[in-house]
N, C-alpha and C positions, 0 to 999 in steps of 0.2 A: 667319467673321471676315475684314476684309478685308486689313488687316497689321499683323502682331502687333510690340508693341514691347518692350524689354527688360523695362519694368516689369512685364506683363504674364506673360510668360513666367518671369519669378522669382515672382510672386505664383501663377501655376498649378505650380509646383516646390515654395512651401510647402503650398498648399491640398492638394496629394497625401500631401505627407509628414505631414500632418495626418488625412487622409484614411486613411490607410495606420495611423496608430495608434488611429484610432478602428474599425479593422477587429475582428469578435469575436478570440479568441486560437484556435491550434489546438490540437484535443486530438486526444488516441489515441477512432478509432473509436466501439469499442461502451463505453465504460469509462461507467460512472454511479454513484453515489452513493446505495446504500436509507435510507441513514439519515437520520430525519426531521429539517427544521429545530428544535432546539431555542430555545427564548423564555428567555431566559439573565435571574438577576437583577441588579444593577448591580455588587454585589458582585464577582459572578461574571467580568462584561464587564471587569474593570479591564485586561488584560492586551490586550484587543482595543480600543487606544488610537484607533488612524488608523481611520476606519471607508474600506471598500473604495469606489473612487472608480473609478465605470463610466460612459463617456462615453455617449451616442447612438451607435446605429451611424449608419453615413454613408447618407444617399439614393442613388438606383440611379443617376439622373444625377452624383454625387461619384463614383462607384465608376469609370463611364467615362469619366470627365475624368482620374481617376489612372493609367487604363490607357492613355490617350494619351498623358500623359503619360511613362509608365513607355517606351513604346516611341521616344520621343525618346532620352532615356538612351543606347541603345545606339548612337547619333550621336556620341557623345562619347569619348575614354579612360578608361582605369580609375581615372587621378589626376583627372581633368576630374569624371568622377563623383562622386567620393569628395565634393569640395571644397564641388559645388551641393547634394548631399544632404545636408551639415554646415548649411550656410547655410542650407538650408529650415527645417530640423529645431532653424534658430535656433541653435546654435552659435556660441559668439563667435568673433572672428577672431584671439584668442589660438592659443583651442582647433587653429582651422583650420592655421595659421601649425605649428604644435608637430608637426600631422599628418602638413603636408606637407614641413618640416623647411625653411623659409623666413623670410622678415620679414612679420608681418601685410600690409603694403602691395602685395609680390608673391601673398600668398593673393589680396588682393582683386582684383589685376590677374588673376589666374587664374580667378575666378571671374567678371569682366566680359567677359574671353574667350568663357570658354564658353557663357555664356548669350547673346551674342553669337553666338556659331556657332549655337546654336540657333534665336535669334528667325531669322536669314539663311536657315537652310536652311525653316521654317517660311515666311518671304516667299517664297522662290522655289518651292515645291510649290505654295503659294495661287494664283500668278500662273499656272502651267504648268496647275491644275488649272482 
């Protein structure tokens, strides 16, 4: 890429954080389940209202886009973090604002900061590299 600009770098911030929940869950090891599926009657389903809502896992190329992602991050502070992972992960800027004990508008300036500091330090490795 030849130089990345803020929008880009915010939309590769949600596509991880997106990425990142459509990762499987982790479990303990060996742990399994013998017991077979049972075919339940309707009667019986009343109580299993929401039925279980399992995304796709992500493609290998999602997975290393979030991991370059992920290694950006540690460019930042730990409030600079917090603020771009709320905002991926869609967050409204109440939310964010309440987080970082601010006025929405200084959330948003904190967040145009840092992805800012990002796209910058992402130009200048492009250029160097």
């Amino acid at each position: 890429m030849a130089e990345w600009t803020t929008e880009e770098v915010a939309a590769r911030f949600a596509e991880a954080a997106e990425t990142g929940r459509r990762l499987p869950r982790v479990r303990v090891q060996s742990y399994f389940n013998v017991w077979p599926a049972f075919a339940r009657d309707a009667w019986e389903a009343y109580s299993d209202d929401e039925p279980d809502y399992r995304p796709l896992p992500p493609s290998p190329d999602a997975i290393d886009r979030m991991l370059e992602t992920m290694r950006w991050v540690q460019w930042l502070e730990v409030e600079q973090r917090h603020v771009v992972w709320m905002r991926a992960r869609r967050y409204g800027w109440r939310d964010i604002a309440m987080r970082t004990a601010c006025c929405t508008r200084t959330a948003q300036r904190h967040w145009q900061r840092a992805i800012q500091f990002v796209t910058d330090r992402l130009n200048e490795t492009t250029v160097v590299a």
